[in-house]
Every structure is written in structure tokens, then in C-alpha cells.
C-alpha positions in Angstrom: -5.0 -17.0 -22.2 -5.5 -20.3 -20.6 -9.2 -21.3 -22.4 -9.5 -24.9 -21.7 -6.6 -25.7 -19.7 -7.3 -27.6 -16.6 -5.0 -26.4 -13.5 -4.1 -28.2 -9.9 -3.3 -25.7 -6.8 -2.5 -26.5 -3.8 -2.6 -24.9 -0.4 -5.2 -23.1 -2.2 -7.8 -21.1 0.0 -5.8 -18.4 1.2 -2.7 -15.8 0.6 -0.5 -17.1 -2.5 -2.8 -20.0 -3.1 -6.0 -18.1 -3.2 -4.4 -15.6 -5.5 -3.5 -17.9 -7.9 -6.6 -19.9 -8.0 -8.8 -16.8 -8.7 -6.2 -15.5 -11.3 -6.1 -18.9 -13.4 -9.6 -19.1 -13.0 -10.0 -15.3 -14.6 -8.1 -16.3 -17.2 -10.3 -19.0 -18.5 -8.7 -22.5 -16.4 -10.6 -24.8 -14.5 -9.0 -25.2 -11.3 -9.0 -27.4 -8.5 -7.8 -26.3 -5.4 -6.7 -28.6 -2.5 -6.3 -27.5 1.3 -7.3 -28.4 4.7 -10.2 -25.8 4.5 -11.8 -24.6 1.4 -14.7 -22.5 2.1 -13.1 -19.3 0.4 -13.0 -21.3 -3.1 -16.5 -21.8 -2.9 -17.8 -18.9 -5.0 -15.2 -18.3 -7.2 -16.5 -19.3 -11.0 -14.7 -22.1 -12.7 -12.6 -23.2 -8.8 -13.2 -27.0 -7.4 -12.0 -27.2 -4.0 -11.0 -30.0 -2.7 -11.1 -30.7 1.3 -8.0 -32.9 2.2 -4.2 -32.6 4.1 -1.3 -32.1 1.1 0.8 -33.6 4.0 -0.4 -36.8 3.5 1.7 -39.1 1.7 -1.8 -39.7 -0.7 -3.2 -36.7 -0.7 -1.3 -35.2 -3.8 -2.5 -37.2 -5.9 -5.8 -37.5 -4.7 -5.8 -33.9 -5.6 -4.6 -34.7 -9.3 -7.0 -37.3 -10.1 -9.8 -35.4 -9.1 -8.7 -32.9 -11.9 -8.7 -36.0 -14.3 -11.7 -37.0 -12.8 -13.8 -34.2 -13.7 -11.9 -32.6 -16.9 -10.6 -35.6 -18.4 -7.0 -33.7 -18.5 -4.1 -31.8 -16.2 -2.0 -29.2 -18.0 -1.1 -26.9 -15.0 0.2 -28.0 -11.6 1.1 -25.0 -9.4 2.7 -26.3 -6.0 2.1 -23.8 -3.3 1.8 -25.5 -0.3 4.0 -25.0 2.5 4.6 -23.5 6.2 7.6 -22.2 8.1 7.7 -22.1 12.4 9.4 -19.2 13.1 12.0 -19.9 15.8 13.7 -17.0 17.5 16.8 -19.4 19.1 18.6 -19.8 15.8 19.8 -23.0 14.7 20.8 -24.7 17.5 17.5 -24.9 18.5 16.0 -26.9 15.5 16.1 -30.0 16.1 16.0 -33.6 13.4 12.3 -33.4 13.4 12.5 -29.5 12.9 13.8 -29.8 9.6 12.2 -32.9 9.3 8.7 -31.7 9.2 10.2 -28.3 7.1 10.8 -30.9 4.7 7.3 -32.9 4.6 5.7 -29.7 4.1 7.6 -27.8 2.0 9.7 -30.5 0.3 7.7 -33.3 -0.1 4.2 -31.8 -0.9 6.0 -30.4 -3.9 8.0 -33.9 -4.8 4.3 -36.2 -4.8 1.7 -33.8 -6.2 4.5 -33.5 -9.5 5.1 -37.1 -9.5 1.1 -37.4 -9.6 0.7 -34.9 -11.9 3.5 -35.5 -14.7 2.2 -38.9 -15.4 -1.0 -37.4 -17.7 1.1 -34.3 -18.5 3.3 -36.8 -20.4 0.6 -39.0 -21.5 -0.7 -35.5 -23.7 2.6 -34.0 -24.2 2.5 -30.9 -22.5 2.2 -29.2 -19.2 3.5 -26.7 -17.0 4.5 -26.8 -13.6 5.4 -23.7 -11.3 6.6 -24.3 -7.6 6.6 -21.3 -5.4 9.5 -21.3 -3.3 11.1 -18.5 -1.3 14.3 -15.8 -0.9 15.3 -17.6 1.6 16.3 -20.3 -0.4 19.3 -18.7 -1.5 19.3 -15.6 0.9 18.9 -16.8 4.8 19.8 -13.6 7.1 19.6 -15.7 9.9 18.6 -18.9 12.0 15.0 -18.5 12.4 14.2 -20.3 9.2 16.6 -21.7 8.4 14.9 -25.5 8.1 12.4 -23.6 5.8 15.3 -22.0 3.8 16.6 -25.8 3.4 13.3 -27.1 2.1 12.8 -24.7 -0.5 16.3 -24.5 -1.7 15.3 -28.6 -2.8 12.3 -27.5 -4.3 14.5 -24.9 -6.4 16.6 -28.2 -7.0 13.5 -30.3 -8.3 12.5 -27.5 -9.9 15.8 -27.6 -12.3 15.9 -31.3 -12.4 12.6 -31.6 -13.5 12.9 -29.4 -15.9 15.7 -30.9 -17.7 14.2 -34.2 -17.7 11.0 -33.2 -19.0 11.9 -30.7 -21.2 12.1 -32.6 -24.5 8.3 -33.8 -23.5 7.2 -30.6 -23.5 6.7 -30.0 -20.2 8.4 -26.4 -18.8 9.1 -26.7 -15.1 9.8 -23.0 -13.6 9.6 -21.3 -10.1 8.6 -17.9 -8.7 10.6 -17.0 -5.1 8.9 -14.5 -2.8 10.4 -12.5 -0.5 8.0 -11.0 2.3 3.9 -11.0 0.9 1.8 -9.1 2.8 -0.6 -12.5 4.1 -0.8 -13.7 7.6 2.5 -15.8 6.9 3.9 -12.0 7.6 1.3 -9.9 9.1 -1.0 -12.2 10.4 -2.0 -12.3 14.5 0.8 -14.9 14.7 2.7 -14.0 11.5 6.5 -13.3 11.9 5.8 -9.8 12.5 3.8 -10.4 15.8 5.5 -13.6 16.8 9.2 -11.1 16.8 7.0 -8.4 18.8 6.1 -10.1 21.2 9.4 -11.9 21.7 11.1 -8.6 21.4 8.7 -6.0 23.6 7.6 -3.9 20.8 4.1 -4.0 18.5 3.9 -5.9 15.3 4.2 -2.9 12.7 7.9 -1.7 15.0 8.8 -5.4 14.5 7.9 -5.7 10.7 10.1 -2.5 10.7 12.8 -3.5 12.1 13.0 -6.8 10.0 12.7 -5.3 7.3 15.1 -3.2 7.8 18.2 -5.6 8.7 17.0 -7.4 5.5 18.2 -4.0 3.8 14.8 -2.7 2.7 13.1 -2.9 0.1 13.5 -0.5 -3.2 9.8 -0.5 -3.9 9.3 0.7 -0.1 6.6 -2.2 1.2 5.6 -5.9 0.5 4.8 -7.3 -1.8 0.8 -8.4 -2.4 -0.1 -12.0 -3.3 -1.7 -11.2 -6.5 1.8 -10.0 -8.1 2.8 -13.2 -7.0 0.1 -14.8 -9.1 0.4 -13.1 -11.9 3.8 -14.1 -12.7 2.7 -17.7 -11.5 -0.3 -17.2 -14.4 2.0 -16.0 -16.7 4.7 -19.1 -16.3 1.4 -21.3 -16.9 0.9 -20.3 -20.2 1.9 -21.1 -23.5 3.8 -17.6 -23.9 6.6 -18.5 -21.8 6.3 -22.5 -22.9 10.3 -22.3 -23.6 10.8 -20.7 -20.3 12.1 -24.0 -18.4 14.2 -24.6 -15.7 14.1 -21.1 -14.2 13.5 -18.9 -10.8 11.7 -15.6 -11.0 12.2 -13.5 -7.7 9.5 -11.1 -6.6 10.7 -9.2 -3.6 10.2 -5.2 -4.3 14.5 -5.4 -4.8 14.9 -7.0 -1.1 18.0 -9.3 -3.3 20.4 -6.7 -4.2 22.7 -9.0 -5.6 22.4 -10.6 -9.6 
């Protein structure tokens, strides 16, 4: 579906990122991937990556004229970057510089790579741009991230804004909100499930349990996997949802039980 089209991830070489750089890529786009690290792009057909820190005020567009560098064009941008310290003391313990750096991260990455990036997507007269953003952007059951809930509740905000203002030059502007993906965000060594075990006395899985569980469960029964995540992210991409703008697709296995 995407033949020809020439895409810009970020936070690319692992979990969400990853996922969506090998599923674009499958479906025919050339992709450049941007992350501190980016070993595990290396053998993936028709993936550039692209060594650098997104939190750098520069490095966002670095990442987008490399794209124009080598394929003349940029018709996808899918912002995925971001990271969230998990703090156990609730809000009183996040400080100015907390949400501060929750915002650089989270926030800003998102803000320079589509500044960057809309510049040639309005020079052609079409793109698409998809920010990944989260649940707890709207659903925050407690303190623990709750600078992170703040940061992607503005990227929902860009995501709308843009959207309208870019709209009539044919540019759709969407975004997809997780709830938990089974990476090491979650389940990794010091994913939240491990770092609330060992805070709490019990092993990661009782702890991912337990979380889970005051959430309110999940209908599907478990986590979701990155490449579902992708594969609405893919789908947003193309020119089958092209009047699709200005909109937030949740994939959390039915942890949101409200409409």
C-alpha cells in the first residue's frame, strides 16, 4: 500500500518504534529510523537508521533531511519517541524539572521533528503524520506518571491542531494511544512491572497483576503486542484513511471502559 512513499520514525530500534519501521517497510516505504542506537534496523530491507539523540533541539530535523537527502521526498512522519520515569511517591514528588524533562521527551520530540517535517509535506501537498501517544493522556489512575500523562495529553493537542491547520493542504494528522504493550517500557528488567515489585516485595509477573488489575482489567485478557500498535499506525499512513484527520485511535484490549 505504501509503494514509493518515503517515511520518518523515530525512537525507532525497539518496541513501538521497531514495529513500525518493519511494518512500513513490508508495505513497500522507505524508512528512516532515528534513535540513540540503531543496530536492530540494520537488516531490515528498505530501513535507514540513523544514529542521533531526538532530544536534541536539532536532531529532528536532522532526521528529516536525511529522508530528503536520500529520497528526494517525506510523505510519512510517525513520532514515536518518548520515555516515562516511573515514580512510586505520587505527585508531590515530581518536581519543575520532572515534568520538565517529561515534556522534552515526550512533548517536544513530537513539536520539532513535525515542524521539520511539514515544510516538504506542504511543498508536495500531501503527507501524513501519526503521533503515538498514550491512555494516560486522558486516563491517569494515579501519580506515578503523571508528568508523562501531561506530555502526551499536548501531543493529543498538537495532534488536533495540526490537523486542522493542515488539513486543507492535504496533510491528515491522526494519533494512536496505547494502553500497556508488552516491551520493556512494561515488562522489561526495569519496566514498571519490576520497578513496582521491587518497591512492593513481590515478583514482576504478581506486580504486572496487580496493576492491571486496579486499572480494571483488560477485556481481551493480556497486553497488547507492539505490532497491533503498528498496524493501525501503517494503516493511518495510508492513503485509505487520507480523510481520517484530527483523530485518536485507542488500542488497549478494552482497558477504557468509558466512550
Amino acid at each position: 500500500m505504501l509503494d514509493g512513499k518515503v517515511a520518518v520514525v523515530t525512537g525507532a530500534s525497539k518496541g513501538i518504534g521497531l514495529a513500525v519501521a518493519r511494518a512500513l517497510a513490508a508495505e513497500g516505504a522507505l524508512v528512516i529510523g532515528g534513535a540513540h542506537t540503531v543496530d536492530s534496523l540494520g537488516d531490515i530491507a528498505r530501513v535507514t537508521g540513523v544514529a542521533l539523540d531526538l532530544a536534541d533541539p536539532g536532531a529532528p530535523a536532522v532526521l528529516v533531511q536525511r529522508a530528503l537527502d536520500d529520497h528526494g521526498r517525506l510523505d510519512i512522519l510517525v513520532n514515536n519517541v518518548g520515555a516515562v520515569r516511573l515514580r512510586l511517591g505520587g505527585f508531590l514528588e515530581v518536581t519543575d524539572d520532572d515534568f520538565e524533562w517529561a515534556m522534552q521527551m515526550n512533548f517536544f520530540t513530537t513539536v520539532r521533528a513535525s515542524r521539520a517535517a511539514l515544510v516538504p509535506m506542504v511543498a508536495q501537498g500531501y503527507g501524513a503524520i501519526v503521533n503515538v501517544a498514550s491512555v494516560n493522556a486522558f486516563y491517569q489512575p494515579d501519580g506515578a506518571t503523571v508528568d508523562y500523562g501531561a506530555a502526551k495529553a499536548a501531543v493529543l493537542n498538537l495532534t488536533k491542531s495540526l490537523a486542522q491547520e493542515y488539513g486543507p493542504q492535504g496533510i491528515h494528522v491522526n494519533a494512536v494511544s496505547p494502553g500497556p504493550v508488552s516491551t520493556d517500557l512494561w515488562l522489561g528488567d526495569d519496566g514498571v512491572a519490576a520497578t513496582v515489585g521491587r518497591a512492593t516485595g513481590v515478583n514482576a509477573d504478581t506486580a504486572r497483576q496487580q496493576i492491571v488489575a486496579r486499572m480494571g482489567g483488560f477485556a481481551t485478557g493480556r497486553f497488547t503486542t507492539a505490532e497491533e500498535v503498528a498496524t493501525l499506525v501503517v494503516m493511518l499512513t495510508s492513503e485509505l484513511t487520507a480523510n481520517v484527520t484530527g483523530a485518536n485511535f485507542v488500542v488497549d484490549g478494552g482497558l477504557i471502559k468509558t466512550t
